[in-house]
N, C-alpha and C positions, 0 to 999 in steps of 0.2 A: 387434547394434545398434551398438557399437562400431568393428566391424571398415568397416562401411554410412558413420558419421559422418566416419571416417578417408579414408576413400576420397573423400568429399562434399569434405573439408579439399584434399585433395590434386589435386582437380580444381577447387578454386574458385584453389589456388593456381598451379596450371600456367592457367589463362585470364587471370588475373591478369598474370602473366608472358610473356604473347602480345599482351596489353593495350597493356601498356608500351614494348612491342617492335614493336610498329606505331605506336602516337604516336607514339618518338622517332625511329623509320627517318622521317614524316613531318617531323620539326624538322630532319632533315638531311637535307633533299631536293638533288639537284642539277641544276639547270639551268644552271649555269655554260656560256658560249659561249665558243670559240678565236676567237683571230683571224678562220681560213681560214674558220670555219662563220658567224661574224657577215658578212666579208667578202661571199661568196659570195651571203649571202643580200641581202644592203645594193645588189651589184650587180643583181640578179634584181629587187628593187622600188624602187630609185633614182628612177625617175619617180615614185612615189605617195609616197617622204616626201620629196622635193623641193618636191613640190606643198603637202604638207604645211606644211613651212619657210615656203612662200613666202605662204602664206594663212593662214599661226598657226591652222588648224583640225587639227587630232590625229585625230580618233576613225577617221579609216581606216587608221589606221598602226594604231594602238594594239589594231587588229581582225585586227593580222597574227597568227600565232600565233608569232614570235619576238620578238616588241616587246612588253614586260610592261606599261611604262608612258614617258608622256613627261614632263616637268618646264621648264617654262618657267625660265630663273634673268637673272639682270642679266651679259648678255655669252654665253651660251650658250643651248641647248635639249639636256637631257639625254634619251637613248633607250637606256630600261635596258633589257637583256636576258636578266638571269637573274644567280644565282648560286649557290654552295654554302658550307654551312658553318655553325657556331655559334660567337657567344661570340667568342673571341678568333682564332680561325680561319676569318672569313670571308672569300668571295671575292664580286666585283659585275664584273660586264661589261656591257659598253654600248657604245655610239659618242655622240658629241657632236656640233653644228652648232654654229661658229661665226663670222658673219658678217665678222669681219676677218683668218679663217682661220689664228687663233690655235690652238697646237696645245694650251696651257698655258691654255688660258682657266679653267678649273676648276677654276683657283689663282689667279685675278690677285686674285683678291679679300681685303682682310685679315682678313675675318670667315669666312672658306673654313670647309666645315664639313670638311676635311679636315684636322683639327688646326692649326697651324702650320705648316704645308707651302704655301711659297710657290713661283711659277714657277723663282726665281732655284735653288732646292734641287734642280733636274733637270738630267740629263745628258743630253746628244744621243748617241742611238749611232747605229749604221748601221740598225736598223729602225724610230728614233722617240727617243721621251723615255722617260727612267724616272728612277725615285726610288728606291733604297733605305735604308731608317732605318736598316740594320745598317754605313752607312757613311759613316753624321754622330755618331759616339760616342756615339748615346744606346741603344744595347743593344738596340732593337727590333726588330719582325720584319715592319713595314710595306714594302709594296712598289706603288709605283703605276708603271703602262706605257700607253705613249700611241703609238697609231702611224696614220699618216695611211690613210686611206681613200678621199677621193677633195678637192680642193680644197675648205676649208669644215669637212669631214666627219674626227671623229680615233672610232678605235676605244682603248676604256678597260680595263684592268685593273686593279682596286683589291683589293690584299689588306688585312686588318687584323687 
């Protein structure tokens, strides 16, 4: 009976264990988008979220299967598209609309829910804008990348 209970222990704890191991694989799922793959696919339905933009109606974009969700804001229309990570190592991708084809729109604001991270805190390089926190002295490891997609239209990388 013993040797019966032992072995009951030792399979209630290995399931246990496979339990855990599938929830957390799920809390770190990855759908983070590149550039090329958001790009590519931005050019392939360009008419259907343009149409979208231009009629504030969402729900056929939003039925694409790379477009998670959209978000109307004051100055943009955010089009998130996945990302990876937990905790203090997240990633978010997306592309933005913004009608005075500001690439920085996503900052102009002072309430940004992107910390204190205003327009003026970005650099222009040769593929767009970015921010790195590791190179305003406050020790961080934030990183935001902005680069154009087509007039209007900026694809986004936000680590955090």
């Amino acid at each position: 009976m013993g040797t019966k209970l032992a072995s009951i222990k030792r399979l209630l704890c290995i399931v246990l264990i496979i339990c855990n191991i599938v929830i957390l694989s799920g809390c770190m799922g990855n759908d983070e988008k590149s550039f090329d793959s958001i790009n590519k696919r931005f050019l392939q339905d360009f008419s259907a979220i343009d149409a979208a933009v231009n009629s504030e109606q969402y729900d056929d974009v939003t039925s694409l299967s790379w477009i998670k969700s959209v978000d109307e804001n004051d100055g943009y229309v955010d089009f998130y598209c996945g990302g990876s990570g937990m905790g203090s190592q997240t990633n978010y991708t997306g592309f933005f609309f913004t009608p005075d084809d500001d690439p920085l729109a996503m900052w102009r604001k002072n309430d940004s829910i992107h910390y204190v991270i205003t327009a003026a805190d970005f650099v222009e390089t040769a593929d767009g804008w970015e921010y790195r926190e590791s190179d305003h002295d406050s020790g961080g490891d934030n990183v935001f990348i902005v680069r154009r997609l087509a007039p209007c239209y900026y694809y986004y990388y936000l680590h955090y």
